[in-house]
C-alpha positions as CSV (number, residue, x, y, z in Angstrom):
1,X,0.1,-8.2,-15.8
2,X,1.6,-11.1,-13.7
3,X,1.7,-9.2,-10.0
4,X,3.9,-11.5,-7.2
5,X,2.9,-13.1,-4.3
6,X,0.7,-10.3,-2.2
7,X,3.1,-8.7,0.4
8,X,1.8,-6.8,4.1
9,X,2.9,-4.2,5.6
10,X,4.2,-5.7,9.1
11,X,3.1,-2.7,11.2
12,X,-0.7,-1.9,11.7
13,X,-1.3,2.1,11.0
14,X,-3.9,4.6,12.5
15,X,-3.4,7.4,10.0
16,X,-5.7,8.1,7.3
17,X,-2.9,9.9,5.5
18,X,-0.3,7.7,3.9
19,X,2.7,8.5,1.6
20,X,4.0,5.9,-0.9
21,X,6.5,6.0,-3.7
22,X,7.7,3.1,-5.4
23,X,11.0,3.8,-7.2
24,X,11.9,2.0,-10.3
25,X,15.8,2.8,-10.7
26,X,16.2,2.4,-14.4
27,X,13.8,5.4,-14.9
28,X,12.5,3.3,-17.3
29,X,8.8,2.5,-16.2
30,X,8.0,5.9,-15.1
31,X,4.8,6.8,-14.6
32,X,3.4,3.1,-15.3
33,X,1.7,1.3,-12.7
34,X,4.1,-1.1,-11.0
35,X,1.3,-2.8,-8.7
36,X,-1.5,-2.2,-6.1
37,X,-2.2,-0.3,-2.6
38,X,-4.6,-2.6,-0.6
39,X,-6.5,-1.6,2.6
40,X,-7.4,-4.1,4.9
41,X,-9.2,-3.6,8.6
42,X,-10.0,-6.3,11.0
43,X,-13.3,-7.4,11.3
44,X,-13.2,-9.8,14.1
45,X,-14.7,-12.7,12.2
46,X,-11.1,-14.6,11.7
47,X,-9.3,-16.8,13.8
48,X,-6.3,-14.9,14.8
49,X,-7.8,-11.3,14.5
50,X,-5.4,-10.6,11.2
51,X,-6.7,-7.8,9.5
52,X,-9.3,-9.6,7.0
53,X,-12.0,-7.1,5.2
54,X,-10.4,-4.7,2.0
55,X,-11.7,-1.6,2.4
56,X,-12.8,0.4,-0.8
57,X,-10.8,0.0,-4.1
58,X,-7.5,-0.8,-4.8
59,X,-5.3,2.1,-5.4
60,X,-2.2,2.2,-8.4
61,X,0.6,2.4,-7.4
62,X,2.4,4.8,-10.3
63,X,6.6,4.3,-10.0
64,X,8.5,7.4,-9.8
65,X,5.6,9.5,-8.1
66,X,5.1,10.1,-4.5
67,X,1.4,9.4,-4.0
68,X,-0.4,10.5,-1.5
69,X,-3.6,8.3,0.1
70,X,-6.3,9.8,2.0
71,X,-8.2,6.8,3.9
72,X,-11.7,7.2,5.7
73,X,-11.4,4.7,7.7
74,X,-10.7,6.0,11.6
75,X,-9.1,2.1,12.7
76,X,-6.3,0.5,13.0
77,X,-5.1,-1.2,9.7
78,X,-2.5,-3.0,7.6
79,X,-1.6,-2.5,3.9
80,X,-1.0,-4.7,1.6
81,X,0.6,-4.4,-1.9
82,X,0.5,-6.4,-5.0
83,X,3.7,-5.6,-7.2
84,X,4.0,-6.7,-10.8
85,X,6.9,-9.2,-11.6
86,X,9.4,-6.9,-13.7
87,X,9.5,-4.7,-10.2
88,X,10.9,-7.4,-7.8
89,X,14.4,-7.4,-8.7
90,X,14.8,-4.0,-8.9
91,X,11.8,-1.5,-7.5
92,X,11.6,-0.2,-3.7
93,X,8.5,0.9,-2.2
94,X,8.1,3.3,0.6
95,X,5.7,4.2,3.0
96,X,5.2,6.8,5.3
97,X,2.8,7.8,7.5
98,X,1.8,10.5,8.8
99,X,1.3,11.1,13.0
100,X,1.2,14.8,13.6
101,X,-2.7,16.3,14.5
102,X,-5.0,16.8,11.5
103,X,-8.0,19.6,12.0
């Protein structure tokens, strides 16, 4: 599938739990993937210290299902999301992320 122009998150998160859920109003494409989760840490080795290094896989991101991602990862990070072209017009992603204590 044709995915637009990669898209980041433009606040750097410190949770390793993450809620997303991309929302699709027609109902139509429910439970199809509608694009990608992407990880990203900064390695120091750019100019700029952007985040530059994915971390792991991917992860699908399935519209009309909140989704929950567990990271390992304990660093700062950004996200970034490749979206398929029929979800640009119309599709909203969220993302929360969660800041109360984990044990």
């Amino acid at each position: 599938m044709e995915a637009l122009p990669r898209q980041t998150c433009p606040v750097l998160l410190t949770s390793s739990v993450i809620l997303c859920f991309l929302n699709f109003p027609s109902g139509f494409h429910t439970g199809k993937s509608g694009g990608q989760l992407i990880q990203k840490i900064s390695t120091g080795l750019t100019v700029g210290g952007g985040a530059d290094a994915i971390v792991g896989f991917p992860k699908k991101l399935i519209i009309g299902e909140p989704q929950l991602h567990l990271f390992n990862v304990q660093a700062t990070y950004s996200l970034s999301f490749d979206l398929y072209t029929y979800i640009a017009d119309s599709g909203n992603l969220a993302i929360w992320e969660y800041t109360g204590e984990i044990n």
